[in-house]
Structures are given as C-alpha cells and as structure tokens.
C-alpha positions as CSV (number, residue, x, y, z in Angstrom):
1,X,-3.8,-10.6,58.6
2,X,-2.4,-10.4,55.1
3,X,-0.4,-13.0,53.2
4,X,2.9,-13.2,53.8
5,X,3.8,-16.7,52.3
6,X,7.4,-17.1,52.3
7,X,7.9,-20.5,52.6
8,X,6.9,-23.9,50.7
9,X,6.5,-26.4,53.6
10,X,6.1,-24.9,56.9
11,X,6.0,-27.8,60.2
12,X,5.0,-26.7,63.7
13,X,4.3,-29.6,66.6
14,X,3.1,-30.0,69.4
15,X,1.1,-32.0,72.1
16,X,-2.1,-29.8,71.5
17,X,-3.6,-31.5,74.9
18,X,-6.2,-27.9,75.5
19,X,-5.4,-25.5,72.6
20,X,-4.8,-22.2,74.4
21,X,-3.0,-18.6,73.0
22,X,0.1,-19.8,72.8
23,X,-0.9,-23.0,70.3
24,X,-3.0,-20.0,68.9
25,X,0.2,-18.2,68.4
26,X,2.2,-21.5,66.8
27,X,-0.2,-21.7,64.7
28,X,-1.2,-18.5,62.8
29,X,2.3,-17.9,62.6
30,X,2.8,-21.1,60.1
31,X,-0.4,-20.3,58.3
32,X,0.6,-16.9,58.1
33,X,4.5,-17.7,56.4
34,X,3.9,-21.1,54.8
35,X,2.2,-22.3,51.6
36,X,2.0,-25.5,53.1
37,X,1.5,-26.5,56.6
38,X,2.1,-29.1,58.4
39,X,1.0,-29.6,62.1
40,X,2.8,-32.5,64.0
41,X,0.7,-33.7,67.0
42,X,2.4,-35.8,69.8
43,X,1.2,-39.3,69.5
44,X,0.2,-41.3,72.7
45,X,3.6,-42.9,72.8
46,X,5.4,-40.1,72.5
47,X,3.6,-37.8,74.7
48,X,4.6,-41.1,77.3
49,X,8.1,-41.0,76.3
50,X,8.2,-37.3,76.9
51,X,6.6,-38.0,80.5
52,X,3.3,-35.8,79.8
53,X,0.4,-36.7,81.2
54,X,-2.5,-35.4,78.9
55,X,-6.6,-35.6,79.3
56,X,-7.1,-36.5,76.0
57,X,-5.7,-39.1,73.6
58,X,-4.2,-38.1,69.9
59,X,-7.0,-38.8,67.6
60,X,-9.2,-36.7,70.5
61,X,-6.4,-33.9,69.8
62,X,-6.2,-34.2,66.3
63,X,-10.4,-33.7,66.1
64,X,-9.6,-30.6,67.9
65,X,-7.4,-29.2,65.5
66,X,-9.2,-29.9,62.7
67,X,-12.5,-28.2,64.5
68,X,-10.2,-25.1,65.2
69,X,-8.8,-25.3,61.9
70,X,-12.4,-25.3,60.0
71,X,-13.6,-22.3,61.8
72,X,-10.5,-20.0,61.6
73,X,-11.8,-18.2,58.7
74,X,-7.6,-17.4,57.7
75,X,-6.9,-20.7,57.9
76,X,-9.6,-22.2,55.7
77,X,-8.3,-21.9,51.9
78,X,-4.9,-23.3,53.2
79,X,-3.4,-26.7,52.6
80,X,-2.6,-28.4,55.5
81,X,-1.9,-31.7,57.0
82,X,-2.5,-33.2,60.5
83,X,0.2,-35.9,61.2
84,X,0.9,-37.9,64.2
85,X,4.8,-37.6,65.7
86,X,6.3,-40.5,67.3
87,X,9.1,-38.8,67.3
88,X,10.6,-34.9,68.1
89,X,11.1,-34.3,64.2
90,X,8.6,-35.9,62.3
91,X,8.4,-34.3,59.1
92,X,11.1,-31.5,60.2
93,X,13.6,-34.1,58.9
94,X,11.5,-34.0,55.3
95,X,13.3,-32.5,52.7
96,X,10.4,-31.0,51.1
97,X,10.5,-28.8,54.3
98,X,12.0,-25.5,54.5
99,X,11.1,-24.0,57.7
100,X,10.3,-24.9,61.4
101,X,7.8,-22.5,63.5
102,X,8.5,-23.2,67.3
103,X,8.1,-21.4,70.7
104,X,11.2,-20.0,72.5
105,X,10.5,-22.8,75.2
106,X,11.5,-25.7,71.9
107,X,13.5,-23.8,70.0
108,X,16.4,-26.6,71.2
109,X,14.4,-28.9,68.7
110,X,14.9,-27.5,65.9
111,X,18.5,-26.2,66.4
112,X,18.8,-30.1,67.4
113,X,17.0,-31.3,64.1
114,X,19.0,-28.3,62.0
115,X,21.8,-30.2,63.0
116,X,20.4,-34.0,61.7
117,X,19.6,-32.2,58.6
118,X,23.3,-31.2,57.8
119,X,24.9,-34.3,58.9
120,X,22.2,-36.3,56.4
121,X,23.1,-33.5,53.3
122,X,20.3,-31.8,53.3
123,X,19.7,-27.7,54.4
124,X,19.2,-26.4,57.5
125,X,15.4,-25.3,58.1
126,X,15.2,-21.5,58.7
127,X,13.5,-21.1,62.1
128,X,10.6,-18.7,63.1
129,X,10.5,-18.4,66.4
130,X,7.4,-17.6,68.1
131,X,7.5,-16.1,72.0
132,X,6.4,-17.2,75.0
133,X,3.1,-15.7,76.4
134,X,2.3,-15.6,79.8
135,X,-0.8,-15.8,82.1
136,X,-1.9,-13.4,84.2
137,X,-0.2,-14.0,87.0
138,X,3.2,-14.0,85.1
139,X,3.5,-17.7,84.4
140,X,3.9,-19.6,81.2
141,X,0.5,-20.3,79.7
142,X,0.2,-24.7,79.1
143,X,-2.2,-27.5,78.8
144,X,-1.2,-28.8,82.5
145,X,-2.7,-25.4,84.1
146,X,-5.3,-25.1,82.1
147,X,-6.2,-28.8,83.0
148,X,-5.7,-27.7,86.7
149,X,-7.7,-25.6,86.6
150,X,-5.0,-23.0,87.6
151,X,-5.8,-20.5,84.4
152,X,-8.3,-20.4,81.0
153,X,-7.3,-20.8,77.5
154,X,-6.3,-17.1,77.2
155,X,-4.5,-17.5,80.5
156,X,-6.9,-15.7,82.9
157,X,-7.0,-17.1,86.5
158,X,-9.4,-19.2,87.5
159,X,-11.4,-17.2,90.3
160,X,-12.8,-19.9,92.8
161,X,-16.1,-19.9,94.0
C-alpha cells in the first residue's frame, strides 16, 4: 500500500469487541490517509449506553489494538493514539482534526458531529467513507456473530461439527 497521507489528524471509532475485516478495513484506510491517527474505542459505559453487549471490557480491547497495531508492518512507523470514547465524538469534535473514517453503517455520526462542529465555529471534517463487507452468507460481518459463533473474523461460516 503506498502513502497517501492527505490528512493531519485522522479519527476512526469504534467498539473493537473481536477485530474482524471490516475493523481491518476502518483501519488501514486511516493509516493509509492520515499523518495522525487516532482510534476511539467505546468505553464500558458507553458500549452500555449504546445497549451492546460485548465479551471483553475496554482496556481488554484496547490491548487488542495495540497487539494488531504492532504487528501490521504498515502501521508501525505511524503515530497514533488509543483513546477511550464516552461519547459518539470523542476527539471528532477536536479541532486539530480534519477528517473522520467511518463505515457506511455510521456514517450518521459524523454527518451528526459535522453538524456540532459548524454550530461551535469550527470546519466540517471531510468524511472517508469506508463500505460495508459482508460474510458469506450475505450478511453484515460484526463482533455479535463472530461471538456467536455464526461466522470467523473474515466472515466465513462457522461449519458445525
């Protein structure tokens, strides 16, 4: 993947319960336009507030971001930050930031947090927005199937027996 840095301060978020291909694709996609990233991760209140259930708590999330993060040979060099959201727009609402990386699925946010930003006086974020990708049986890939054991991390049904 080459550089295409385009952007300062990049922010993506998410719950990051089991990082699957669609995380993957959040992800690479900040690395790949920001010269800064930062990666909000639901705290345990506000995954509550959202009504998610989740198998592991935030600083168990946060570990596994960072693991992926060291061994993701393009993200290595980068400089990045790991923060905890207890709230839908964290460090969207920054104005060091200058872009927003979401799925098609949360794109709402960050029109929604677009629209904070201009009634506060500051710019609107551009937004890169990522699609959805699907398993194989034509269903949105998410933490709650994979922890159902419905499909894998790269959306491949689970075969029983």
């Amino acid at each position: 993947m080459s550089s295409k840095i385009i952007f300062n301060q990049v922010v993506v978020g998410g719950t990051f319960d089991f990082i699957h291909v669609g995380h993957l694709n959040l992800l690479n996609t900040a690395f790949l336009i920001g010269k800064r990233i930062i990666i909000g991760v639901s705290s345990d209140y506000l995954v509550k507030e959202m009504g998610k259930i989740v198998e592991h708590n935030f600083n168990q999330r946060k570990r596994n971001l960072i693991a992926l993060i060291k061994k993701t040979k393009r993200y290595k060099s980068r400089d990045f930050k790991i923060i905890q959201l207890n709230d839908r727009f964290g460090p969207a609402l920054d104005p060091q930031t200058d872009a927003i990386v979401v799925s098609e699925e949360t794109e709402i946010v960050a029109e929604e947090c677009n629209k904070i930003r201009l009634a506060i006086g500051l710019k609107a974020l551009s937004k890169v927005v990522v699609p959805i990708i699907y398993s194989e049986d034509g269903e949105r890939i998410s933490s709650t199937r994979i922890r159902n054991r419905e499909i894998d991390s790269r959306g491949k049904l689970y075969v029983e027996g």
